[in-house]
C-alpha positions in Angstrom: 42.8 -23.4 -19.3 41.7 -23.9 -15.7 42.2 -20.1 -15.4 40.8 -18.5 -18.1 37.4 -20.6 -17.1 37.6 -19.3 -13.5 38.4 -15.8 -14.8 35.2 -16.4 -17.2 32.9 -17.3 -14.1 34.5 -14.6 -12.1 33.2 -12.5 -14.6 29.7 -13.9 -15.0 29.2 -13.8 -11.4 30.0 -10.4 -11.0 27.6 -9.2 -14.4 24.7 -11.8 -13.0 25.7 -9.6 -9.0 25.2 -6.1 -11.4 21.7 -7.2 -13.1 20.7 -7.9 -10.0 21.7 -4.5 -8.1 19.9 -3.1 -11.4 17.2 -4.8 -10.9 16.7 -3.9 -7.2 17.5 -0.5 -7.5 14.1 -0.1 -10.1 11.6 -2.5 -8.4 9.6 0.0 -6.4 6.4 -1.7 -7.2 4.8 -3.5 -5.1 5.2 -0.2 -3.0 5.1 -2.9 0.5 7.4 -5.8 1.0 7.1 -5.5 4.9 4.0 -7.5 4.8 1.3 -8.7 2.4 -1.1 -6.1 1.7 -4.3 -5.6 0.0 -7.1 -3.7 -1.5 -5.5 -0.2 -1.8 -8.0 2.9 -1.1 -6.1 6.0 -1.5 -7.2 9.8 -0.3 -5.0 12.9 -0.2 -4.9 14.7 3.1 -3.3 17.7 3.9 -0.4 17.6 0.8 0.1 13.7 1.5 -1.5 10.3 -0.2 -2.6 8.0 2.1 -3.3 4.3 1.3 -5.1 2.4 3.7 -4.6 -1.4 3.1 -6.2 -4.7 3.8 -3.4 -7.6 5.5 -2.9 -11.2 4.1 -1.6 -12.9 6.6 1.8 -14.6 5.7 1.9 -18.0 4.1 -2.5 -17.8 4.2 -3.7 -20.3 2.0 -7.5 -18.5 2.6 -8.7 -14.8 3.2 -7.2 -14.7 6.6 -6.8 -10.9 7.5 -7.6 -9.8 11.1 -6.3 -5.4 11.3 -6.0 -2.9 8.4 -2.9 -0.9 7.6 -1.7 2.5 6.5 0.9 4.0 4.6 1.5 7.8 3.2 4.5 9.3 0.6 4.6 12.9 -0.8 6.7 11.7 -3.4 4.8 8.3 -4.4 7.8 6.2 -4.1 9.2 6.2 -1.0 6.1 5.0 1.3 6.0 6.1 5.6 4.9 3.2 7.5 1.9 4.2 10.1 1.6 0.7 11.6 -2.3 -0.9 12.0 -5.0 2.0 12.5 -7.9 -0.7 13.0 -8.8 -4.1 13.7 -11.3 -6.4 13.9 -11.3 -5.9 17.6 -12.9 -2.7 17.1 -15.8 -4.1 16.3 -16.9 -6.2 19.1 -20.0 -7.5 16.9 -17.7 -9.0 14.2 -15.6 -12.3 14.3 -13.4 -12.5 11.0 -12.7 -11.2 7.9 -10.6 -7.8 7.8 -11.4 -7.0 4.3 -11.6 -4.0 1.9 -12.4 -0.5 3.2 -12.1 3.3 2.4 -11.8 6.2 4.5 -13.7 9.8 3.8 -13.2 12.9 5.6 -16.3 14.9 6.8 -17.7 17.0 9.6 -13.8 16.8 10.7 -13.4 13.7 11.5 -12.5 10.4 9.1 -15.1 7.1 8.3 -13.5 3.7 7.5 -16.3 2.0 6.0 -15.2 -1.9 6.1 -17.0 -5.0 5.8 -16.2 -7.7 8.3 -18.2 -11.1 9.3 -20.8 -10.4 11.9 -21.4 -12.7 14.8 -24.5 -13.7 12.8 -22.3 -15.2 10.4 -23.0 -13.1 7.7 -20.9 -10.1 6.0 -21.8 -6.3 6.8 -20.7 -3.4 6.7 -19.2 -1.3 9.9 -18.1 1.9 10.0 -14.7 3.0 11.8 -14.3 7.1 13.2 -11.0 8.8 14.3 -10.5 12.2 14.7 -7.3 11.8 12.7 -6.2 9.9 9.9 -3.9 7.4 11.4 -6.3 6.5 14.0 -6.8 5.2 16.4 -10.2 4.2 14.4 -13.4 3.0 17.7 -16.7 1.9 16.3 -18.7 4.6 15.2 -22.0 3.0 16.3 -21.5 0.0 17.8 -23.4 -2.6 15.0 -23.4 -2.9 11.1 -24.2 -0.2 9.4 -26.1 -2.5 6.6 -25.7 -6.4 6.6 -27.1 -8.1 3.7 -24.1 -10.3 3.2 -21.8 -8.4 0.5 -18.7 -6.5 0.6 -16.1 -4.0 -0.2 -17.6 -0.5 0.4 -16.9 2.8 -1.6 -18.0 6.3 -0.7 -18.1 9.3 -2.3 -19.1 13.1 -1.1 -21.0 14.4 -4.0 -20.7 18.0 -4.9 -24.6 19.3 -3.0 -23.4 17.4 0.1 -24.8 14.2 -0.4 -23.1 11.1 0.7 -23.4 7.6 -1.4 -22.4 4.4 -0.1 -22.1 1.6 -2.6 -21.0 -1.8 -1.9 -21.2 -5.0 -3.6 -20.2 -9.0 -4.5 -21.7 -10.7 -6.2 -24.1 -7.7 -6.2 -24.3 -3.7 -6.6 -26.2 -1.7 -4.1 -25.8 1.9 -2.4 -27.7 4.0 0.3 -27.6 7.8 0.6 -25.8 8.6 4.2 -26.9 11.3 6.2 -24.9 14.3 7.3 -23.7 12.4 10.1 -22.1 9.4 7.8 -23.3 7.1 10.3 -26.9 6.5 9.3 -28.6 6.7 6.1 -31.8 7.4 4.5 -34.1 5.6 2.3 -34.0 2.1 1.3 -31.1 -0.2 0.4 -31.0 0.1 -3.3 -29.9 -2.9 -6.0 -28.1 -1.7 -8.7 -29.4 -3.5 -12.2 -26.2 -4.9 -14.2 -27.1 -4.5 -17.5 -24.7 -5.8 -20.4 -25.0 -2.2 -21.2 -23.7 -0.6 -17.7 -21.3 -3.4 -16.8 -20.9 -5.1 -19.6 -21.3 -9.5 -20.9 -19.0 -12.6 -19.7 -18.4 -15.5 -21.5 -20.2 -17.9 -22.6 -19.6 -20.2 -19.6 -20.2 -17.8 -16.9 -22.8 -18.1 -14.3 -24.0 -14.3 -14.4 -24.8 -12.3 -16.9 -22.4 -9.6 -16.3 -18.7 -8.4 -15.8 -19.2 -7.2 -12.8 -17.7 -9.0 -9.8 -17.2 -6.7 -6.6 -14.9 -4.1 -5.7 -16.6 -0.7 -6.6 -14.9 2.5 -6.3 -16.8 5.7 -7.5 -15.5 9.5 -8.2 -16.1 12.1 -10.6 -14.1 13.5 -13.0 -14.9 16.8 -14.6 -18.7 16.6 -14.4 -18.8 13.0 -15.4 -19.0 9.6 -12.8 -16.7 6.9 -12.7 -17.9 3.3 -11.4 -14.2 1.1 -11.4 -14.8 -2.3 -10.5 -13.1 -6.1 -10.5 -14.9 -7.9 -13.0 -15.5 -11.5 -14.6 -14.3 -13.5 -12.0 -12.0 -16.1 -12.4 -8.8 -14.5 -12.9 -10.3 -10.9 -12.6 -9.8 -7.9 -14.1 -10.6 -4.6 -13.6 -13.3 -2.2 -15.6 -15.4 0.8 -15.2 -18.8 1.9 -16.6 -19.5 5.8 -16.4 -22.8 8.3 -15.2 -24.5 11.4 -15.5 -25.0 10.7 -11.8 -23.9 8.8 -8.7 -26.4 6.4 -9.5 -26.4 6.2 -13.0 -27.5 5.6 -15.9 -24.1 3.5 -16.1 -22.7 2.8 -19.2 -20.3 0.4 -19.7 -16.6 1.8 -20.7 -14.1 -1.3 -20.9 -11.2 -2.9 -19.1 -8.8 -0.8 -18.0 -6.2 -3.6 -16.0 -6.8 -6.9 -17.8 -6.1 -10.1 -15.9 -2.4 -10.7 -14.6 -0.2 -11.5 -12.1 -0.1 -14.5 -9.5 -3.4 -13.0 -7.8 -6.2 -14.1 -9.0 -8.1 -11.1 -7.6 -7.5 -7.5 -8.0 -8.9 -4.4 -6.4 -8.7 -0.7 -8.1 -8.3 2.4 -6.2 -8.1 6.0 -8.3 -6.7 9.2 -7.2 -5.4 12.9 -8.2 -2.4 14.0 -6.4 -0.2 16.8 -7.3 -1.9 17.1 -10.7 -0.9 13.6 -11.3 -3.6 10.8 -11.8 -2.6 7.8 -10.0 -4.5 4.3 -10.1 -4.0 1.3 -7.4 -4.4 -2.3 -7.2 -2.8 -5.7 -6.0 -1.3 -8.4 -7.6 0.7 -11.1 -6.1 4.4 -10.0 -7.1 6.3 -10.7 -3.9 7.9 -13.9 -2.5 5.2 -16.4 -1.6 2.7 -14.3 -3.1 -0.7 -15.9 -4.6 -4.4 -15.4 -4.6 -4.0 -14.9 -0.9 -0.9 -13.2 0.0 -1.5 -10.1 -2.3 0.4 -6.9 -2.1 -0.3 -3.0 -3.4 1.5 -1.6 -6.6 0.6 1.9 -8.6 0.7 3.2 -11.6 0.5 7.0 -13.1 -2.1 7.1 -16.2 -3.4 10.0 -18.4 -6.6 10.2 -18.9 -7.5 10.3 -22.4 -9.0 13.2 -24.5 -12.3 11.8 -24.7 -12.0 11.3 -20.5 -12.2 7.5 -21.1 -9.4 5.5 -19.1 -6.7 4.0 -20.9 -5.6 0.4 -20.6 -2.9 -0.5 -18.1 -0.3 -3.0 -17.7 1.2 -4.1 -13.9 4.7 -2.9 -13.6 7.7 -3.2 -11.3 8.7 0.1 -11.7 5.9 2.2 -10.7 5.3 5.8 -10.9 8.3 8.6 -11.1 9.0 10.3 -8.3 7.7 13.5 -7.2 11.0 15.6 -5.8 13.8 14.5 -3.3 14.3 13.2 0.0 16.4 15.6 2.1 18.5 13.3 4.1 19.7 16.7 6.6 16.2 16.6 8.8 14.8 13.6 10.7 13.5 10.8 8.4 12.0 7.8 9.6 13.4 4.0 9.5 10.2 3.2 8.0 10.2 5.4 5.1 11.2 2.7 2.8 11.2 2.8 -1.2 12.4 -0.9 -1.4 13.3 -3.9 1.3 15.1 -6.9 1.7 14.2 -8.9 4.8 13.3 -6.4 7.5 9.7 -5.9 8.9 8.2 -3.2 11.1 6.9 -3.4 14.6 5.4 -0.7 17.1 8.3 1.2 18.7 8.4 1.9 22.4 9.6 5.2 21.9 6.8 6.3 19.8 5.1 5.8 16.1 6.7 2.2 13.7 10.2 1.2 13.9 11.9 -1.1 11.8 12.8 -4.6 13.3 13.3 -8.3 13.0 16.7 -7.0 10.6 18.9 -10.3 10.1 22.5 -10.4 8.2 22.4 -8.7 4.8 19.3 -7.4 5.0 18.7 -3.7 3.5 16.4 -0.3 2.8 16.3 1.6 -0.4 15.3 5.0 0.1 14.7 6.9 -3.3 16.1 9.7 -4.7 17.9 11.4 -1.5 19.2 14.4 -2.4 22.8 15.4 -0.6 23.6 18.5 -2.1 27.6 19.2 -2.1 27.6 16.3 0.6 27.3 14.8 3.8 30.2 14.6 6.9 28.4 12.6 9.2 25.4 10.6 9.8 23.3 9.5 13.0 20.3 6.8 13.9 18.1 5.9 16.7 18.9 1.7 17.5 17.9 -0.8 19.7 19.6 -4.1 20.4 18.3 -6.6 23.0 21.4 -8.8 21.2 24.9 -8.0 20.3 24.3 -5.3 17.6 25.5 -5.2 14.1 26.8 -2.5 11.3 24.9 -0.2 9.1 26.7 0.2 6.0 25.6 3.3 4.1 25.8 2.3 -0.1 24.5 4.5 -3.5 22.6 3.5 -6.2 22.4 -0.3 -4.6 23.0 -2.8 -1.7 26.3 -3.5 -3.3 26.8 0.1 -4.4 29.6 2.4 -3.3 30.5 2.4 0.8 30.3 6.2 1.8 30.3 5.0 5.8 29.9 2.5 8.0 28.0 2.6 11.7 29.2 0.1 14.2 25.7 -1.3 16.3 26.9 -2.3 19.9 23.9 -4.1 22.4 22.1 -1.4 24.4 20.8 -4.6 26.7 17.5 -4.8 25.2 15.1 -4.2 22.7 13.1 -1.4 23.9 16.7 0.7 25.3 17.4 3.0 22.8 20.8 5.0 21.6 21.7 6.9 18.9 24.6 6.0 16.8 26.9 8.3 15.1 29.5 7.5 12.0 31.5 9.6 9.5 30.6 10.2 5.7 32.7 10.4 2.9 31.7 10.5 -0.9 27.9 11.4 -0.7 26.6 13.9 -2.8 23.9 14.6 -5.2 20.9 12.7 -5.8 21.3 9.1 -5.1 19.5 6.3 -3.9 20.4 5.3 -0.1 20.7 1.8 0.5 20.8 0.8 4.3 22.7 -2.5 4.1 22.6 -4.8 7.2 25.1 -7.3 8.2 26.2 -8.8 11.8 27.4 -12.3 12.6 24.8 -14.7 14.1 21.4 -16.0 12.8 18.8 -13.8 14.8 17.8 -10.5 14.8 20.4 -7.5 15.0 18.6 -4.6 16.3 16.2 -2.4 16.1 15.8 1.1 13.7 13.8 3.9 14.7 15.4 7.3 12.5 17.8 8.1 10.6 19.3 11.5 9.9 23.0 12.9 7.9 24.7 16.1 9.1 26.3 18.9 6.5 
């Protein structure tokens, strides 16, 4: 009896170890488990999507974000970690609050308009300029750009050259920018939130209308799209829509109603690859709350009548756009999934991950092997005594194909690449890196990755 009972849990454990593997191998969403991220504003640049991010500091039990992060994919699933383009030392007239931004290219060079606390105590808007996406990002001018206490900028280019800035909580406004997106003309303008544009609360709330803060504006086949977080405690997110980029605004509905363990939410919208793709943040990791948020996506269709349809958070995410080809140089930090690791700048150049413990991993998505692989290399550190890479499919438990002994190379910033025979890779598969090494502190260092033919 004693047997069959132990053959019974044997069993359990080992369908309970299978769900699981399952259930890793389709989370992709939230896109970042590296850190806490926030308030997604994506743009498409030269064939890639780029998502600039806002940073929750871990275990935060308030807004506490000092630097602003970046990550890019050309498949929308498997996300390249650029590290921290800007911080709130870039702006030597600000003191706190790293919050939500977006960047627009013109005149060849990018803007990150942010707003951050002044010294004066109260919120404005700066504006960040790189001449190239990943930064570095200096102070375009050296002072706010507007300070009138509210937040959360959006720009858009509109098609005769003319550059609007709106911003807003608990407030709308926008200026027109100049050519030099650095300066504007005309006044500050208040945007009136009519229960027609924006829409009615309940009963019980303070302000008369939905909206809350967190614009985002675009146009879509003649017509202008005003998203927005709205009604404010939980919020959710809605749009209204224009003949113009400043209105008449009409209100259009909810399009992400209130979920998740944040109780704010951000919207982001973009077309990539003649896919329509709309961002946001919930709090779906570990820990996560109110303020330890992180970035998710979803694909969405626009419906017939070119109204928005409603959406629901999901762990899956979008599909993914092609194959990873596993026979050039990929980065460490090209990560579809982790467990454990985090990411650090690397002393040989560009993000490398670190701080990787015992059975940690990386899913990469959808890598595609061909007729197969004979061999694979990577770039390590090890300031301790090193570790072993396993290389699994389809999950961190998932078939061995090879194994790559770690030695020390006598210190975290001496590097060595590592080289270890395959067997049994082929096709499309997902590629889990699975971490182990005895000892409770950090193994080593990862920097690239790349399989031979």
């Amino acid at each position: 009896m004693l047997q069959r009972i132990t053959a019974v849990i044997q069993v359990l454990l080992c369908i309970g170890a299978l769900l699981n593997d399952i259930k890793v191998a389709k989370a992709d969403n939230p896109i970042v488990q590296t850190i806490y991220t926030t308030d997604p504003a994506p743009v498409e640049y030269n064939g890639r999507l780029y998502i600039f991010t806002g940073h929750d500091e871990d275990g935060s039990k308030d807004y506490i974000m000092r630097d602003w992060h970046l990550y890019s994919s050309i498949d929308m699933v498997n996300w390249l970690d650029h590290g921290s383009p800007m911080s709130l030392k870039t702006f030597s007239w600000a003191s706190a609050n790293a919050w939500a931004g977006q960047v627009v290219l013109r005149n060849g060079k990018f803007y990150y308009y942010v707003p951050v606390r002044a010294n004066s105590g109260r919120m404005a808007i700066g504006v960040g300029v790189s001449d190239n996406i990943t930064g570095p990002y200096r102070d375009a001018i050296g002072k706010p750009l507007v300070e009138n206490n509210e937040i959360d900028p959006t720009v858009w280019i509109d098609e005769n050259n003319q550059a609007y800035l709106y911003w807003g909580n608990p407030g709308l406004w926008y200026i027109k920018l100049n050519q030099d997106m650095i300066s504007y003309s005309g006044s500050i303008n208040q945007v009136k939130l009519t229960t027609a544009g924006f829409g009615s609360r309940s009963s019980n709330a303070q302000r008369p209308t939905t909206f809350e803060e967190a614009p985002w504006l675009y146009k879509r086949n003649g017509l202008y799209y005003m998203i927005y977080a709205a009604n404010c405690c939980s919020e959710d997110i809605r749009y209204s829509t224009g003949p113009s980029a400043t209105g008449p605004w009409t209100y259009r509905g909810v399009i992400m109603a209130s979920q998740g363990a944040s109780f704010t939410n951000h919207p982001g919208i973009v077309d990539y690859k003649n896919n329509t793709y709309f961002f946001y943040h919930n709090g779906a990791l570990p820990g996560g709350s109110g303020y330890t948020r992180s970035v998710a996506v979803e694909q969405f269709v626009y419906n017939s009548d070119s109204t928005i349809p409603q959406l629901k958070m999901t762990t899956t995410g979008p599909p993914q756009l092609g194959t990873v080809d596993p026979y050039v140089r990929q980065e460490a930090e090209l990560i579809a999934w982790s467990s454990g690791v985090e990411t650090e700048v690397c002393s040989e150049g560009g993000m490398a991950v670190s701080y990787i413990n015992n059975e940690d991993y990386i899913k990469v998505k959808g890598v595609d092997f061909g007729t197969g692989a004979k061999s694979f290399s990577a770039r390590i550190s090890s300031g301790a005594s090193g570790g072993k890479i396993e290389l699994r499919m389809g999950s961190a438990s998932g078939t061995l194909v090879g194994t790559c002994t770690v030695a020390g190379t006598g210190g975290w910033a001496t590097w060595a690449t590592v080289n270890c025979p395959v067997t049994g890779a082929s096709g499309v598969q997902d590629l889990f890196f699975k971490f182990t090494g005895s000892g409770t502190g950090s193994l080593f260092n990862f920097n690239w990755w790349h399989f031979a033919k």
